[in-house]
N, C-alpha and C positions, 0 to 999 in steps of 0.2 A: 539176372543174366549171368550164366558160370562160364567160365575160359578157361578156355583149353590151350596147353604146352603144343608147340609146335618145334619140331626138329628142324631149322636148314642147313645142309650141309654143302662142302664142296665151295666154298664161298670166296671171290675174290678178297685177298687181303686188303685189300682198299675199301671194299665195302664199308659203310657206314650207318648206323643207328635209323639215319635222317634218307639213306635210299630202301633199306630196310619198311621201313612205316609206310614210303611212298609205294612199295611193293606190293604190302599185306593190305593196307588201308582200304581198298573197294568191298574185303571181306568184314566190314566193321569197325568200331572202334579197337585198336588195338592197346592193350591195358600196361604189356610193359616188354621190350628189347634188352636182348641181353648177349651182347657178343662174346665171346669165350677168347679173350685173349688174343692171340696172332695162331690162333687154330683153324681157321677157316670155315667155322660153324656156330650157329647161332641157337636160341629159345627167342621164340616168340608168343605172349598171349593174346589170342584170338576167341573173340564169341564161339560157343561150342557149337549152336547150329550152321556156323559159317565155315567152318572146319575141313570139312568134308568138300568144300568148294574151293576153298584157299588152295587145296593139298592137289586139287585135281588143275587147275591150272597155273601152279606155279613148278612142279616137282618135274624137271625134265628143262623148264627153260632157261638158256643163256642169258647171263646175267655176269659181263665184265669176263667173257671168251670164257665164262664156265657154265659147265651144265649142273644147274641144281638139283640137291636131293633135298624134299622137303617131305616128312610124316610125322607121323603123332611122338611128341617125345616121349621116351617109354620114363617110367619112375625110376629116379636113382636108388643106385644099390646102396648099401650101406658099403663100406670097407674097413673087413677087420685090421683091428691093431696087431705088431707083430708079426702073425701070419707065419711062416714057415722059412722067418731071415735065419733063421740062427742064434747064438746068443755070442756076446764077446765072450770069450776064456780068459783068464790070468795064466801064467806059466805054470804049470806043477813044477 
């Protein structure tokens, strides 16, 4: 059985791990919770054919005076190093 990333977004800062599972849980075993700090958003994994059920009634409902966004988490980007800071100088 593969799992699928789930995106919830918009998330009461109080929310927690343990109302999280109680949320997802009627869509299956849930395999692993991941809150992202004091961001308001979470990764959930969810059985992949349950997915599409999870996403359709959970994405829109109040949940601690907030309205959730919940979709397929999309794949993390990589992040180049460097990038276009600049470099330090020394004085000429």
């Amino acid at each position: 059985m593969a799992n699928k990333s789930l995106y919830v977004g918009n998330m009461p800062y109080s929310a927690s791990e343990d109302d999280l599972r109680t949320m997802f849980e009627p869509y299956g075993p849930i395999a692993d919770v991941r809150i992202i700090g004091d961001k308001g958003f979470a990764f959930i994994e969810v059985p992949e054919e349950n997915m599409a059920a999870a996403i359709e009634a959970i994405n829109g409902k109040e949940f601690g005076g907030r309205t959730l966004t919940v979709n397929e988490a999309r794949p993390r980007t990589e992040r180049t190093e460097g990038g276009s800071r600049g470099g330090g100088g020394g004085r000429r």
